[in-house]
C-alpha positions in Angstrom: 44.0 27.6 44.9 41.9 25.1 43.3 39.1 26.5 41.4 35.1 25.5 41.9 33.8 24.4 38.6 30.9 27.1 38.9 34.0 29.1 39.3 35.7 27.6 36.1 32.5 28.3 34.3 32.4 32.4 34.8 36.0 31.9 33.8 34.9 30.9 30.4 31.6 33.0 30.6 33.9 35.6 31.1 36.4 35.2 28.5 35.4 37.4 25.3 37.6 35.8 22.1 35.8 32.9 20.7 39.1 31.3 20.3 40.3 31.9 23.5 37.0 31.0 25.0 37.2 27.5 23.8 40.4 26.9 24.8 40.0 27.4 28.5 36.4 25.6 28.0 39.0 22.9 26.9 41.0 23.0 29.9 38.6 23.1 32.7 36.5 20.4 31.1 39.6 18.2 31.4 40.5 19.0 34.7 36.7 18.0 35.9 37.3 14.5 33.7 40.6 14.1 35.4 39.5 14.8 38.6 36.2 12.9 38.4 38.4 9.5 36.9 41.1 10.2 40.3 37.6 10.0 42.7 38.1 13.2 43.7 35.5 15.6 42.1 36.2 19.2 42.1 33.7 21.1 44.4 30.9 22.5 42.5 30.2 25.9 44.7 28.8 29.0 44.1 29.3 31.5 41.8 27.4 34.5 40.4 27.9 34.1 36.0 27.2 37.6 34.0 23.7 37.4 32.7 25.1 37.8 29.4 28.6 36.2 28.3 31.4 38.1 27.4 31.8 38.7 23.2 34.2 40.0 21.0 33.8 43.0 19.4 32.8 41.6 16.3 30.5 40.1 14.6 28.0 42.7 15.0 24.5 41.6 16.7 21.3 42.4 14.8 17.7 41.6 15.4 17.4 38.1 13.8 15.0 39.8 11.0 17.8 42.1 10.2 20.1 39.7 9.2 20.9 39.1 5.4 19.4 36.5 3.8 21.8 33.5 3.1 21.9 32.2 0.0 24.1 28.5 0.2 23.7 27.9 -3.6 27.0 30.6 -3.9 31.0 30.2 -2.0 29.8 33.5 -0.5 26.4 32.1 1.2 28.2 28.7 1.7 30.4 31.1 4.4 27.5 33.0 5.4 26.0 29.7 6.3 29.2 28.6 8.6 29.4 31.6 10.0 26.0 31.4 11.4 26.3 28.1 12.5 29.4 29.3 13.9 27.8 31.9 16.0 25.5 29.1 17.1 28.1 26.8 18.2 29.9 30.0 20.6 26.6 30.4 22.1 26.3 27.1 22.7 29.3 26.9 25.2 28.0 29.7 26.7 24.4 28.4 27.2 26.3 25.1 28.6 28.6 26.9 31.0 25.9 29.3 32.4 23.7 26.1 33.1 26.7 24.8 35.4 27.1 27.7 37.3 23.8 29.5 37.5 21.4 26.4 39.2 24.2 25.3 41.7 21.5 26.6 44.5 19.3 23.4 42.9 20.9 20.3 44.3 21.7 18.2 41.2 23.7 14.6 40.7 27.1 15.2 39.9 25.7 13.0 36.3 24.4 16.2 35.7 27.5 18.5 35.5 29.3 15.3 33.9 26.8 16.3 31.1 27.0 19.8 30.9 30.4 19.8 30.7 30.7 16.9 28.4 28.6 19.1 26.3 30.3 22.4 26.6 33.6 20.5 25.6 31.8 19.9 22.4 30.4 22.7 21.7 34.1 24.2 21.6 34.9 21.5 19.6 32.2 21.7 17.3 33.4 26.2 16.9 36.6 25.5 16.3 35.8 23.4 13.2 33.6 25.7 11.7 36.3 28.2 12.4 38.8 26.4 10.7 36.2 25.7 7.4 35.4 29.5 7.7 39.2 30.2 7.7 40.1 27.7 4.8 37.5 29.5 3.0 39.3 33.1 2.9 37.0 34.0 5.7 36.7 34.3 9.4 34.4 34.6 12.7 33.4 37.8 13.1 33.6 39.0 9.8 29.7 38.8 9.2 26.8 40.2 11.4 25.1 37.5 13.5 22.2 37.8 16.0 21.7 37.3 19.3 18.2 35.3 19.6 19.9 31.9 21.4 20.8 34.3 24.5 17.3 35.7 24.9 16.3 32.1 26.0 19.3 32.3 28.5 18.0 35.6 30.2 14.4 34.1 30.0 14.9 31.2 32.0 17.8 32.8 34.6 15.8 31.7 37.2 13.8 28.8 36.2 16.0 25.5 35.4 13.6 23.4 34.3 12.6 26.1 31.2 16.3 26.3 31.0 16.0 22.6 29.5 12.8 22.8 27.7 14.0 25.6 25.9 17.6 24.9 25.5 18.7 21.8 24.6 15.4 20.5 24.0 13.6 23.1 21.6 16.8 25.0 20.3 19.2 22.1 20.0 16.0 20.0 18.8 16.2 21.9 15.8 19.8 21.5 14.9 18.8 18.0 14.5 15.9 18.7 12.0 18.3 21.2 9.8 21.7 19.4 9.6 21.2 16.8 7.3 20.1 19.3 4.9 23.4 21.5 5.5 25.3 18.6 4.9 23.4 18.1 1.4 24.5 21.3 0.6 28.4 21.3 1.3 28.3 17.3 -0.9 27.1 19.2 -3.5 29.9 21.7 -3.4 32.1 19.2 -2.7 33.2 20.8 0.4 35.0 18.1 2.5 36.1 20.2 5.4 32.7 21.4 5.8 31.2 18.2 5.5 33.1 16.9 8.4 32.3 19.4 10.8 28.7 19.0 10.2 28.5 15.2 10.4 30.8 15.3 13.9 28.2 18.0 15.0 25.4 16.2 14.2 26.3 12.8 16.0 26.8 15.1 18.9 24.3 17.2 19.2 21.4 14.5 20.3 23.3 13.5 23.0 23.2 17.6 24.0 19.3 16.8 23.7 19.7 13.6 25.2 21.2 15.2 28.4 18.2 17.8 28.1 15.6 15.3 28.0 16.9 13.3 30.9 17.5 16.1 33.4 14.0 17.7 32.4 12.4 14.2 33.2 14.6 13.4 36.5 13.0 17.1 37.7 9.5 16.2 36.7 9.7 13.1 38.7 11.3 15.0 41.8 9.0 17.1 41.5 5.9 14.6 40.7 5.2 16.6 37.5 3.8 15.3 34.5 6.8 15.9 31.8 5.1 16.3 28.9 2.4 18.9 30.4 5.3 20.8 31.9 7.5 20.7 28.7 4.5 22.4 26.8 3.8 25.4 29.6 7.2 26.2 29.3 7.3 26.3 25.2 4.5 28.9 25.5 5.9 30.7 28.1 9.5 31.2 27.1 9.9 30.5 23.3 9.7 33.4 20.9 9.3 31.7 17.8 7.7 28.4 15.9 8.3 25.3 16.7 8.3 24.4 12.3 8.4 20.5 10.8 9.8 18.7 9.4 10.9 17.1 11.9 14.0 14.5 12.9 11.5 12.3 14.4 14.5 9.7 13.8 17.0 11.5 15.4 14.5 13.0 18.1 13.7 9.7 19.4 16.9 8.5 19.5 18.0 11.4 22.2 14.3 10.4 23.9 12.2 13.0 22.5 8.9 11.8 21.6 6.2 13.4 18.8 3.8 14.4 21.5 6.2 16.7 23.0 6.5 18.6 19.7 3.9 18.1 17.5 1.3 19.7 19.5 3.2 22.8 20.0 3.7 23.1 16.0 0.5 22.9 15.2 -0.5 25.1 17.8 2.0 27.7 16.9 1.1 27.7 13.3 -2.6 28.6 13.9 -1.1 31.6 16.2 -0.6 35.0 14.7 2.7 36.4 14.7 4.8 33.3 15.1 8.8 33.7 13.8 10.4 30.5 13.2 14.2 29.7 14.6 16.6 31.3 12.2 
């Protein structure tokens, strides 16, 4: 029986081992291509996704302000740095996964699961390489606590699609851009080629993931007759738990369609606000 790809997504929402996770992301995100290419899209249906994601027993999940401190300067905080960014990436597939199945009662262009599962393809990608750097290291995924604040913005906006994409790709992705290019600093200086490589392929990737953010949240405002920006900035405030913190990739920003008056306001905003926790 051929699957539904909301189906195929709990599959892979389902799946705990992060490995094992990104294979079958793999598969079904083929068999979508392949099937899209022969004109002969796979339904997208209904299905009902856990509201959180299956996980492997380890790494343990802290409160973001209980987890060490990483120092890159060291080998030891170089891995604690991967690993994090590994844990990032895992989510990630989740977070593009649960988008596919949990709005299918929103009627939506099939452009728009091309995206998301374009992305989610990624994604598993983008894990797989930090894995192997991790692994190459003497280390591995799971073998360092990690938290769990990229969900919380998943259960927040369960039932709201378009804060799904503000917060999402287009505040927490966002800010991949702005750190990246000073990761990769950090692995040239250690000479860390593996590491390196990763980053730079995750970087060129990652703003289209905002891209595709920006462009659904701005095909809904227009549905809809809602002023984008306005919208995008309600949402922030309503379903962000943290600080929106420059510098900002105004570059890299406006190249996925972002502009600085989406942003900008918010950061300054959020720095006069007591209380504020910026995106760790």
């Amino acid at each position: 029986m051929t699957l539904t790809l909301a189906e195929m997504a709990v599959e892979v929402l389902s799946t705990a081992d992060g490995r094992a996770k990104t294979a079958l992301s793999h598969a079904h995100a083929a068999r979508w291509r392949q099937a899209r290419a022969a004109g002969t899209p796979l339904p997208i249906g209904h299905a009902t996704p856990p509201l959180r994601p299956a996980r492997p027993a380890r790494p343990d999940l802290l409160p973001p302000r209980e987890v060490p401190r990483r120092r890159p300067g060291s080998p030891q905080g170089r891995i604690a740095l991967l690993h994090a960014l590994a844990h990032i990436e895992l989510n990630a597939v989740d977070l593009h996964w649960d988008i596919v199945a949990r709005f299918t009662d929103t009627e939506m262009p099939l452009g728009f699961y091309d995206d998301w599962v374009k992305a989610a393809d990624e994604e598993s990608k983008h894990f797989n390489l930090l894995c192997d750097c991790l692994e190459e290291m003497g280390s591995h995924y799971g073998a360092l606590p990690a938290h769990a604040f990229m969900w919380r913005a998943a259960e927040d906006t369960a039932t709201d699609l378009h804060g799904r994409l503000a917060v999402v790709p287009m505040v927490l992705e966002a800010r991949g851009l702005d750190v990246t290019p000073g990761m990769i600093d950090i692995f040239e200086k250690a000479g860390a080629s593996a590491a390196i490589a990763a980053l730079s392929t995750i970087y060129a990737e990652e703003v289209g993931h905002v891209a595709y953010g920006v462009k659904w949240f701005n095909w809904l405002c227009g549905r809809d007759g809602l002023d984008p920006k306005e919208v995008f900035h309600g949402l922030v405030r309503r379903y962000f738990h943290g600080a929106l913190k420059p510098p900002f990739n105004e570059e890299k920003r406006a190249e996925a369609g972002m502009p600085p008056d989406f942003y900008w306001p918010l950061a300054e905003e959020m720095a006069e606000a007591p209380g504020t926790a910026g995106f760790r």
